[in-house]
C-alpha positions as a Markdown table, in Angstrom:
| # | Residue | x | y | z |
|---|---|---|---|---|
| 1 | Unk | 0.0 | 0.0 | 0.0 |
| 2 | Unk | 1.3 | 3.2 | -1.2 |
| 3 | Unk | 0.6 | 6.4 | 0.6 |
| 4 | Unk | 0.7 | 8.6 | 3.9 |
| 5 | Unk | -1.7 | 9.5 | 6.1 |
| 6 | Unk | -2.2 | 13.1 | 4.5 |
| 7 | Unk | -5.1 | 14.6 | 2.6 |
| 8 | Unk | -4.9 | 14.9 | -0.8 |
| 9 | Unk | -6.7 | 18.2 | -0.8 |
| 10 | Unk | -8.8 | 20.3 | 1.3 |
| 11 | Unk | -12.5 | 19.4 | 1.6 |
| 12 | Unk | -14.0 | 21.8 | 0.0 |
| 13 | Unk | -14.0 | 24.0 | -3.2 |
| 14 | Unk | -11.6 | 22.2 | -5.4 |
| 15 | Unk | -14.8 | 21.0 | -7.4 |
| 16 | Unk | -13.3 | 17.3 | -7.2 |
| 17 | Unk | -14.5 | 14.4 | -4.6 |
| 18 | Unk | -13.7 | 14.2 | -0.8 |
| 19 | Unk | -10.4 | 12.6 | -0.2 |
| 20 | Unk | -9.1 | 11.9 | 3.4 |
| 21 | Unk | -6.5 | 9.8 | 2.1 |
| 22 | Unk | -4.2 | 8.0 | -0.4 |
| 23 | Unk | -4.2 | 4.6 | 1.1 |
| 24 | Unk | -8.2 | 4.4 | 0.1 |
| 25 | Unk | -8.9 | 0.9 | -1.6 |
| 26 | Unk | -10.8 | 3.5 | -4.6 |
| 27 | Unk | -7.2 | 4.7 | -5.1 |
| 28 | Unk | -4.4 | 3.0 | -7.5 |
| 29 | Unk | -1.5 | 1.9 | -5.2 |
| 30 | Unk | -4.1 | 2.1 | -2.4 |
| 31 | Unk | -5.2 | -0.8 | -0.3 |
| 32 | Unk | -7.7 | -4.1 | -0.3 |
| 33 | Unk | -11.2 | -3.4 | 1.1 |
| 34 | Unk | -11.4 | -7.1 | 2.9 |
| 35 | Unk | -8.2 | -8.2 | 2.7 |
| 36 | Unk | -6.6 | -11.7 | 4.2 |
| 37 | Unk | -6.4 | -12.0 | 8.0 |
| 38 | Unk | -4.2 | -14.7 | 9.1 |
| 39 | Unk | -4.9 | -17.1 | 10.8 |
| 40 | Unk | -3.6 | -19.8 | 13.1 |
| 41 | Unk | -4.6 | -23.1 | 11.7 |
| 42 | Unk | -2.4 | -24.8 | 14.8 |
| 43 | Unk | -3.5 | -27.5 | 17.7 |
| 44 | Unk | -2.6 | -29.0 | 20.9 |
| 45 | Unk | -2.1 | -32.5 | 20.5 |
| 46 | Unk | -3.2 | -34.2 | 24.4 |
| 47 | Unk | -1.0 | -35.2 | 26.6 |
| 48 | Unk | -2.3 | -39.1 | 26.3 |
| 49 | Unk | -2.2 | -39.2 | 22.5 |
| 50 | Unk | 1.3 | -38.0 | 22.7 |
| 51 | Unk | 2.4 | -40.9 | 25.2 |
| 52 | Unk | 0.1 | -43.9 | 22.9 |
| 53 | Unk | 2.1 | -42.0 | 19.7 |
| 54 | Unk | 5.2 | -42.3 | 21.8 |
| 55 | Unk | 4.4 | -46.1 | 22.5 |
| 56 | Unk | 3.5 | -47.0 | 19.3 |
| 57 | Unk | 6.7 | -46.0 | 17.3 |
| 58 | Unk | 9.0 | -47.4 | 20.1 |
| 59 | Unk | 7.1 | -50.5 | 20.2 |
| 60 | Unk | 7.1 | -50.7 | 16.0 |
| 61 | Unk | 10.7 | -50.5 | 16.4 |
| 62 | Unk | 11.4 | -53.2 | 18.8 |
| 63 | Unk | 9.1 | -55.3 | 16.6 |
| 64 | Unk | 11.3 | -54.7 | 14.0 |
| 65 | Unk | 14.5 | -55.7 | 16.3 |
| 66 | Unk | 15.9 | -51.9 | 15.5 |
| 67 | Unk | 16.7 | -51.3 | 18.8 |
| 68 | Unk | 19.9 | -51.9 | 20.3 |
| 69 | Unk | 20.5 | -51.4 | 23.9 |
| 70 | Unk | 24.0 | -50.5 | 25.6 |
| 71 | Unk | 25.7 | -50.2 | 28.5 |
| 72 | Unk | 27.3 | -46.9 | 28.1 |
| 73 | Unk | 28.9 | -44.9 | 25.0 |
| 74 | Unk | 31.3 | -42.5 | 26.0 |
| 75 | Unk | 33.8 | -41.0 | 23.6 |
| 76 | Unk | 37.1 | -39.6 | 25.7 |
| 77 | Unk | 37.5 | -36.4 | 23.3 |
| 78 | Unk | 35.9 | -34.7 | 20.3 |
| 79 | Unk | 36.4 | -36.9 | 17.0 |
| 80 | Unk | 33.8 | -37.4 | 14.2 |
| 81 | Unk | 36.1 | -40.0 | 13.1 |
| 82 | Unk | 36.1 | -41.7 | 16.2 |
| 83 | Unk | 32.3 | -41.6 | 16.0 |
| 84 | Unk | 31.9 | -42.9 | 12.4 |
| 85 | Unk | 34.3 | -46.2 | 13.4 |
| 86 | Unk | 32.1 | -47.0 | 16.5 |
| 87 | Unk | 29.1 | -46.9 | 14.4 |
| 88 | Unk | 30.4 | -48.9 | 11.3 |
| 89 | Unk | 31.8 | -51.6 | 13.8 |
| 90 | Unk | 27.6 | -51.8 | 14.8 |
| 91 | Unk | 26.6 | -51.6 | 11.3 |
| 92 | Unk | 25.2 | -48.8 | 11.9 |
| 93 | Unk | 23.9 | -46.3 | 9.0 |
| 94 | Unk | 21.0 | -44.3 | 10.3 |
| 95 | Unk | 20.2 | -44.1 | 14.3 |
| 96 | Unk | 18.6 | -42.1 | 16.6 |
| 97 | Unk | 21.2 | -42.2 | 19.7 |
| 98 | Unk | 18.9 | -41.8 | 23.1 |
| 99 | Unk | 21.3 | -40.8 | 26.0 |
| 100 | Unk | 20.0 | -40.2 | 30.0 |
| 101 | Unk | 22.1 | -36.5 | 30.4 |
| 102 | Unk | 23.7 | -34.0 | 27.9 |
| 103 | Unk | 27.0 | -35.8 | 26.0 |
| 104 | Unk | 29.1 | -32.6 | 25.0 |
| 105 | Unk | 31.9 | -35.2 | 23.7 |
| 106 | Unk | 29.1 | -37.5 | 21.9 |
| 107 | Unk | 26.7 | -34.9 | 20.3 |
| 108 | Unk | 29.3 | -32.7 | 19.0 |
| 109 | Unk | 31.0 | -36.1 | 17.4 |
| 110 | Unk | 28.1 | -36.8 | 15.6 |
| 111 | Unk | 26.5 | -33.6 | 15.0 |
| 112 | Unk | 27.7 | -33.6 | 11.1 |
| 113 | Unk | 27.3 | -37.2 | 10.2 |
| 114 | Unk | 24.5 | -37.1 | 8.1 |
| 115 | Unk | 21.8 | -39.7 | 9.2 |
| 116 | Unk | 22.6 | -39.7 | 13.0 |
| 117 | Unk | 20.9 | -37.8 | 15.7 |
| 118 | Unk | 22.3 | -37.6 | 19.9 |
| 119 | Unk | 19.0 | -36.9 | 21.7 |
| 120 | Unk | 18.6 | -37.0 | 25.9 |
| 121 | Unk | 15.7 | -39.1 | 27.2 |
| 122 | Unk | 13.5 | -36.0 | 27.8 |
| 123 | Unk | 13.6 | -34.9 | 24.1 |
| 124 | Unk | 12.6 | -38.0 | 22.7 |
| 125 | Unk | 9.7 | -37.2 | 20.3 |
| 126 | Unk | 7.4 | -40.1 | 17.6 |
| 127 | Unk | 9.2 | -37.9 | 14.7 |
| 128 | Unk | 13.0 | -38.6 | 15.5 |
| 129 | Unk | 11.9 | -42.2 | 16.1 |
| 130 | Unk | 9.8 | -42.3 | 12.7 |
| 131 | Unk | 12.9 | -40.5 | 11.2 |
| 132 | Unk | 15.8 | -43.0 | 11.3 |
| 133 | Unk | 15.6 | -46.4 | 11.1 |
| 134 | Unk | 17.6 | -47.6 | 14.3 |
| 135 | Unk | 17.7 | -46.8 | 17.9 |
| 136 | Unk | 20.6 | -46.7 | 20.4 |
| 137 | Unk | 19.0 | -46.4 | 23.6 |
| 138 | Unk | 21.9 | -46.7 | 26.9 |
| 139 | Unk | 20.7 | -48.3 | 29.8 |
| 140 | Unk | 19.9 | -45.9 | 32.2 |
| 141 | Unk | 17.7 | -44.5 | 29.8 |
| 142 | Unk | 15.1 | -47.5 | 29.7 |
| 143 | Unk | 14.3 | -46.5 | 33.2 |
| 144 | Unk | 13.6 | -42.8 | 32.7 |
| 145 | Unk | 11.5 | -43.9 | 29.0 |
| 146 | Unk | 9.3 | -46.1 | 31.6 |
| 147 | Unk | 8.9 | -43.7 | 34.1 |
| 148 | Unk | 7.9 | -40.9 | 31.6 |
| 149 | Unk | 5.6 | -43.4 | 29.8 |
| 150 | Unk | 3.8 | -45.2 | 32.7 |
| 151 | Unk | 3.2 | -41.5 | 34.3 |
């Protein structure tokens, strides 16, 4: 819309219309008379239909023996190299990597392999799981997934 909030010209005796302003939807450049309002087509999915979608994909992957459980991975210092050999030794190509606390050494390893993601327990969402085909769950993770699942 083109246009400022003065008037054209004075209200009376120039022989022509009224005009308050340029920005009139009668005016070129001007604006729309009911224009679009956007909206928010958005909605809260409930907290039980997020835990059954939760259980669902978690269960459709241990169906599917894509789950492998171990006792710890810790890498001792930052090396995507490092990372990439641990995973081919597990024939790994595509995981989601569940972890019970924040890995600084581990997430920042695999943060640009393509294919692999290094999630805590608390993030773990029925997209990521959908997403890649495996999942490395540690141990004491099983017990915080069963605690926030049974709740």
């Amino acid at each position: 819309m083109r246009g400022g909030g003065k008037k054209p010209w004075k209200q009376k005796g120039t022989g022509r219309a009224r005009a308050g302003s340029r920005t009139s939807p009668l005016w070129r450049g001007g604006g729309v008379v009911f224009g679009h309002k956007p909206r928010d087509y958005s909605f809260k999915v409930p907290k039980k239909d997020k835990k059954l979608g939760l259980r669902m994909a978690l269960s459709s992957r241990f169906g599917d023996n894509l789950v492998l459980i171990l006792d710890n991975f810790k890498i001792d210092e930052i090396k995507t190299k490092r990372f990439i050999g641990v995973m081919n030794n597990l024939k790994i190509d595509n995981a989601l990597i569940v972890i019970p606390e924040r890995d600084d050494h581990l997430e920042r390893s695999s943060r640009n392999v393509q294919g692999f993601k290094v999630i805590p327990t608390a993030g773990l969402n029925v997209y990521d799981i959908l997403l890649h085909k495996h999942i490395v769950l540690l141990q004491p993770c099983i017990g915080q997934l069963e605690e926030r699942l049974l709740s």
